[in-house]
Backbone as a ProteinNet text record, in pm:
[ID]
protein_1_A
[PRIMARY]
XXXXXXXXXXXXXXXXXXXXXXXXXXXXXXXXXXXXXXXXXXXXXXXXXXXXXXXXXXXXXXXXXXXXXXXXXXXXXXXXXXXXXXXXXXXXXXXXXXXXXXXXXXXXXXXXXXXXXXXXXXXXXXXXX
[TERTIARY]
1157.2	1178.1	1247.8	1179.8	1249.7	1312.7	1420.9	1486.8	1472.7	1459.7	1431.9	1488.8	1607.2	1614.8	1635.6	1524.5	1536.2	1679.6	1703.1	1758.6	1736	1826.9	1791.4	1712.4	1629.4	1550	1665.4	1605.5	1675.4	1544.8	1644.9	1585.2	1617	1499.5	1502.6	1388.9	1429.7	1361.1	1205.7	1135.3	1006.4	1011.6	959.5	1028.4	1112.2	1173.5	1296.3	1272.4	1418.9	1367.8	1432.5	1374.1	1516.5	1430.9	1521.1	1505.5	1526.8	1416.4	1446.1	1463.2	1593.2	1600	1549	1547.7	1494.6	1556.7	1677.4	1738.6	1708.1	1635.7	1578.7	1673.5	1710.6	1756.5	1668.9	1769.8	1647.8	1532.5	1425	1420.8	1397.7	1346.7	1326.8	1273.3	1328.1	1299.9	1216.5	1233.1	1140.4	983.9	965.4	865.3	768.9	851.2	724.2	676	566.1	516.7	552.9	608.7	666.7	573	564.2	543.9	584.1	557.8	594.9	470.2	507.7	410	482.9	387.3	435	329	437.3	357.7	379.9	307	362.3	273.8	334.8	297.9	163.2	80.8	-23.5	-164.5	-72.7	-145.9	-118.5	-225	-235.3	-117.1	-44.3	24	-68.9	-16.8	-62.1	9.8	-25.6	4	60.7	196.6	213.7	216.4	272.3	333.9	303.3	292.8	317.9	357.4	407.5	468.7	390	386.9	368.8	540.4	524.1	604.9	694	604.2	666.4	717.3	679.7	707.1	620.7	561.4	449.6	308.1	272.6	145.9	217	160.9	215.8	65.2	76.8	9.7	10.4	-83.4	-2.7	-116.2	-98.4	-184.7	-223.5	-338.3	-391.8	-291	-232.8	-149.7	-21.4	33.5	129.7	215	44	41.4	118.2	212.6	278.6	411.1	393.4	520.1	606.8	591.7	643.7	606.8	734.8	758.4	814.1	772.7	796.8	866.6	965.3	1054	1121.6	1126.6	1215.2	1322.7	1461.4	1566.9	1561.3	1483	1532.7	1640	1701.9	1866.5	1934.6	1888.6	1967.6	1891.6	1745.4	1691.1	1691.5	1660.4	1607.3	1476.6	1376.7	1303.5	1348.5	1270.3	1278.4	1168.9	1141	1070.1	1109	1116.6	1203.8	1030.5	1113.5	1018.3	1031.6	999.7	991.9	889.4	889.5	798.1	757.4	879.6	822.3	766.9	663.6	578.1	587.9	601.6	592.6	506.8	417.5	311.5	331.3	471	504.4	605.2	601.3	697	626.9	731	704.8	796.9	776.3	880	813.5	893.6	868.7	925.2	823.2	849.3	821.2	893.9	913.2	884.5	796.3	697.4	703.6	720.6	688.6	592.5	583.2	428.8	483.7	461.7	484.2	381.8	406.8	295.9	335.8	237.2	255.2	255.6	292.6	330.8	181.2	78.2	-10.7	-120.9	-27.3	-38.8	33.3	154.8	278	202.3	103.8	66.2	-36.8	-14.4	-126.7	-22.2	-103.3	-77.7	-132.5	-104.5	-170.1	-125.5	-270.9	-268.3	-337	-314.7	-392.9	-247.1	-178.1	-114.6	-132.5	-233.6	-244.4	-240.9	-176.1	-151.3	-29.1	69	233.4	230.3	339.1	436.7	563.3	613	754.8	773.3	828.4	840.2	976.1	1035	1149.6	1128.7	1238.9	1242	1183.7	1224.6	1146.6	1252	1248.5	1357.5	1270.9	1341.6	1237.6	1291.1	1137.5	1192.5	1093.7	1191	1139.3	1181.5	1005.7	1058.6	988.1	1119.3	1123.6	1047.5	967.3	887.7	968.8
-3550.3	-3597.2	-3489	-3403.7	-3351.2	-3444.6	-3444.4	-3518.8	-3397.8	-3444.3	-3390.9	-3415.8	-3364.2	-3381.8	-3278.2	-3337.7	-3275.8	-3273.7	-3164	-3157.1	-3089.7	-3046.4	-3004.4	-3024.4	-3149.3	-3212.2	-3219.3	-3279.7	-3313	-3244.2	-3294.2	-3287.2	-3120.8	-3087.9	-2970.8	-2948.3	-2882.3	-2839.6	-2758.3	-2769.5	-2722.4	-2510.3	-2463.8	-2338.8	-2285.9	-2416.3	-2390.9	-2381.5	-2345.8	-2344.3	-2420.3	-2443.9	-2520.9	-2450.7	-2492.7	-2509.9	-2550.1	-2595.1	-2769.7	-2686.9	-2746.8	-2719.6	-2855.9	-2806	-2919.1	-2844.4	-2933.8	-2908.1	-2968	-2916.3	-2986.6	-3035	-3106.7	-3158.3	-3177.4	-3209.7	-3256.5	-3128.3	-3137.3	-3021.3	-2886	-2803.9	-2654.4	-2595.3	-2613.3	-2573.6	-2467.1	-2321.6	-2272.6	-2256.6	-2411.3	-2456.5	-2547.2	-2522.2	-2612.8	-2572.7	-2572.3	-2514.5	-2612	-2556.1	-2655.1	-2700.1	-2758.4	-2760.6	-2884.3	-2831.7	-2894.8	-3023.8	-3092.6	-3187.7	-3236.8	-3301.7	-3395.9	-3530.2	-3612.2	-3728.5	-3806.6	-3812.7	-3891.6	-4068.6	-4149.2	-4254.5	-4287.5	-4397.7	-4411.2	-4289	-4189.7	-4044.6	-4024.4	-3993.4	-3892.9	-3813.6	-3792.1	-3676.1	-3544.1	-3443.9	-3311	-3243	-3137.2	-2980.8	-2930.7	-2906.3	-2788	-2632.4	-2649.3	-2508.4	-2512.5	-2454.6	-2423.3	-2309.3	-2348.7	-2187.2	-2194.2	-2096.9	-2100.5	-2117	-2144.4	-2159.8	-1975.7	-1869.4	-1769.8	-1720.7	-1777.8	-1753.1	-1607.2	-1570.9	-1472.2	-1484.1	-1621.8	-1701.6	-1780.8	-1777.7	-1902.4	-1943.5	-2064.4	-2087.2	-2165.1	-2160.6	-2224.7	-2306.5	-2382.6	-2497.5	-2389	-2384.9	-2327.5	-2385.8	-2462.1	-2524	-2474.9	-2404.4	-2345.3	-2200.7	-2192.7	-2009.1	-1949.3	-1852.1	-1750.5	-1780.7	-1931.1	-2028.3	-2052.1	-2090.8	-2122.6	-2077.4	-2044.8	-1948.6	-2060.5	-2046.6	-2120.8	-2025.7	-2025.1	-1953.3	-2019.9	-1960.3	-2002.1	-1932.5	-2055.4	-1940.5	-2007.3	-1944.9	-2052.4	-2019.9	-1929.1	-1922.5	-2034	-2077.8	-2211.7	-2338.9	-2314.7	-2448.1	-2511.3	-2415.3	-2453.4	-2411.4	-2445.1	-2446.4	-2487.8	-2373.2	-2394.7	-2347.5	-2415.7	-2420.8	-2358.2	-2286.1	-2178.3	-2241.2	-2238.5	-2364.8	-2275	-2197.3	-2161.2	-2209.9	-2127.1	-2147.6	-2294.6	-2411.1	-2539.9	-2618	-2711.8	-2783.7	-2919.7	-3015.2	-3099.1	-3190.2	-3134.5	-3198.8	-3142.6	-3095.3	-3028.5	-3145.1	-3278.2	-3399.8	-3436.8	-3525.5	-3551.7	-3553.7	-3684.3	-3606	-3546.7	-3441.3	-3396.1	-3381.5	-3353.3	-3415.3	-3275.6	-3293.7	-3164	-3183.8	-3137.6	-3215.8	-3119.1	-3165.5	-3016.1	-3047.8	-2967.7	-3009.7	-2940	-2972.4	-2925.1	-2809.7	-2671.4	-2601.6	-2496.9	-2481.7	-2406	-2268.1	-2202.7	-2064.6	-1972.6	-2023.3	-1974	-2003.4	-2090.9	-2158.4	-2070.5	-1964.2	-1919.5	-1865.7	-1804.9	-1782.7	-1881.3	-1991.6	-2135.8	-2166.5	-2227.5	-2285.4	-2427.5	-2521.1	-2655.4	-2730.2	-2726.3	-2835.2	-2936.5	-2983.4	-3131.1	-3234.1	-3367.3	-3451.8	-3510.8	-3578.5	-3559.5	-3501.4	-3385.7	-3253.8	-3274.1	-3327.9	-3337.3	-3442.6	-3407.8	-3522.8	-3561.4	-3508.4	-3560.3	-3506.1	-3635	-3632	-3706.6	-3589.7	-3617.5	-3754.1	-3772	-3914.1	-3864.4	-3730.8	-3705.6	-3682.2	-3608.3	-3547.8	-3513.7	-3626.4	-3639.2	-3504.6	-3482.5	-3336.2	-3395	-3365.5	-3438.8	-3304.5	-3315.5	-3152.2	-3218.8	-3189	-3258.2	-3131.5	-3212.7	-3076.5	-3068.2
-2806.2	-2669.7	-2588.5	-2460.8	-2374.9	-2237.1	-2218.5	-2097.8	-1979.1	-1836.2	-1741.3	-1593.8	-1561.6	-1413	-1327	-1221.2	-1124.6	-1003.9	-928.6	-839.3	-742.4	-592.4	-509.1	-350.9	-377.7	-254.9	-128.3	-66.2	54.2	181.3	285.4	441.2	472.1	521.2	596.3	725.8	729.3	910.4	889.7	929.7	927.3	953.7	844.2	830.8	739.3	704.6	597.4	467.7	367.7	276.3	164.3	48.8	-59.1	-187.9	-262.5	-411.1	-497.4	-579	-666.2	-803.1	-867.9	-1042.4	-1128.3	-1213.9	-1310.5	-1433.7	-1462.5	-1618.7	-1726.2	-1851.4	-1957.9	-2063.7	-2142.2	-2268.9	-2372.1	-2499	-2601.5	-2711.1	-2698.6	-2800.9	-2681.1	-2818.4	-2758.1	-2583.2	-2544.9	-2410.5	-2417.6	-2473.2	-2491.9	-2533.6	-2576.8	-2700.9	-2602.6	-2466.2	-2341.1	-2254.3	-2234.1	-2102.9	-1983.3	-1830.6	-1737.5	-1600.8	-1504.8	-1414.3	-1314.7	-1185.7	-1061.3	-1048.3	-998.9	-942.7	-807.2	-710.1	-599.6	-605.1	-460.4	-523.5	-366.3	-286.3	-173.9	-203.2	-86.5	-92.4	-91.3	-154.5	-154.3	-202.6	-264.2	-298	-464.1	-536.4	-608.6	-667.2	-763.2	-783.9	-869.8	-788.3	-767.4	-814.2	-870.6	-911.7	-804.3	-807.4	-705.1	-753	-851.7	-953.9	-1090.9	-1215.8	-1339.3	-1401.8	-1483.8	-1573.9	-1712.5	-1783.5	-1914.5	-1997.8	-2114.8	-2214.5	-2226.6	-2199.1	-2200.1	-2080	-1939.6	-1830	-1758.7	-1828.6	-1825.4	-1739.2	-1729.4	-1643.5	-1546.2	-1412.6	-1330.5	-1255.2	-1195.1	-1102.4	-1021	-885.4	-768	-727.2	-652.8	-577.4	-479.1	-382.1	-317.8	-158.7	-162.1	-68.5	-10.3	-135.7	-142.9	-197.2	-243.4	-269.8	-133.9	-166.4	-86.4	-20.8	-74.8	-17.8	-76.7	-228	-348	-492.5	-541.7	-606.1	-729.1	-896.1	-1004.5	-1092.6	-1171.2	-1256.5	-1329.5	-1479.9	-1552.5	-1605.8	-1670.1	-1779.1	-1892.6	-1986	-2110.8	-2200.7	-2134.2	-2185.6	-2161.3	-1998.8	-1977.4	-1944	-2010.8	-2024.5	-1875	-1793.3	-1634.9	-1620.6	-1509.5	-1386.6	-1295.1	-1239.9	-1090.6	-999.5	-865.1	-767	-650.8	-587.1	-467.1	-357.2	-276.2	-158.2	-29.2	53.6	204.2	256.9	402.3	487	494.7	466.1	486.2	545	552.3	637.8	585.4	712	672.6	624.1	540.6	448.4	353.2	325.8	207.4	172.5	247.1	210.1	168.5	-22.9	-123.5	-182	-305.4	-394.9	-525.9	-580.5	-668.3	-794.7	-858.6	-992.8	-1102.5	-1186.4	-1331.1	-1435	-1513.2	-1564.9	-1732.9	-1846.7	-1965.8	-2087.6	-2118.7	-2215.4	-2371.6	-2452.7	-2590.8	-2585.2	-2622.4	-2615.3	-2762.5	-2824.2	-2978.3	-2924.8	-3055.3	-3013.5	-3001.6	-3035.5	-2981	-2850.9	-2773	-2613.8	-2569.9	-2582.4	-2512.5	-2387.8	-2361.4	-2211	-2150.4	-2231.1	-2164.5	-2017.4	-1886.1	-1838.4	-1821.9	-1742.8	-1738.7	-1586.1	-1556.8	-1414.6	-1451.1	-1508.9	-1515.1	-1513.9	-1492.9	-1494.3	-1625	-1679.5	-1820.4	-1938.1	-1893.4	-1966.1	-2042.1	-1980.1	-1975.4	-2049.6	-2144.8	-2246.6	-2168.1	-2119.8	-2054.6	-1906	-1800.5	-1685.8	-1663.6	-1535.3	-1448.1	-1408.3	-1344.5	-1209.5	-1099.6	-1063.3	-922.9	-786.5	-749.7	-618.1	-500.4	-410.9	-238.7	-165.6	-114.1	9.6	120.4	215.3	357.8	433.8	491.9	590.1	756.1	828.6	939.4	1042.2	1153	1227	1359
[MASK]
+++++++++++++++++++++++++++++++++++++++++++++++++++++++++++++++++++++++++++++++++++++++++++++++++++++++++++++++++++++++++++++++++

């Protein structure tokens, strides 16, 4: 079992910027591949971001390529999401998501939602225009 919370959301101004952590517990942090998801009302949750397990592969939603930026420390068993240039259809909350990945996945990534074994609660970002 990996435990997962997110932090960081909140209100910002259209333009602005934040950045959401997501601190893992539980087993090997290193041993998961991570990613971002969002999820607004009545919608779909989506891929925003992913990392690989080695932090070596990332990838971005076509939404938010150039905007947002995915990184990990697995010294300290974080991700994180670095968010600019915000729009407000970039409101959502979001969610941190990790996947068990073997050591011969270490440069797998994964956008699929069914991909993931363990999910955050989820941290709202409201970007005001």
């Amino acid at each position: 079992q990996v435990y997962l919370k997110e932090s960081g959301g909140g209100l910002v101004q259209a333009g602005g910027s934040l950045r959401l952590s997501c601190a893992a517990s539980g087993r090997t942090f290193s041993a998961h591949a991570m990613g971002w998801f969002r999820q607004g009302p009545g919608n779909e949750r989506e891929i925003v971001a992913a990392i690989s397990r080695s932090g070596d592969a990332t990838y971005y939603a076509d939404s938010v390529k150039g905007r947002f930026t995915i990184s990990r420390d697995n010294a300290k068993n974080m991700v994180y999401l670095q968010m600019s240039s915000l729009k407000p259809e970039d409101t959502n909350v979001y969610y941190c998501a990790a996947r068990v990945s073997r050591d011969d996945e270490a440069y797998n990534i994964y956008t699929i939602r069914d991909q993931y074994d363990f999910w955050g609660q989820g941290t709202q970002v409201t970007v005001s225009s």
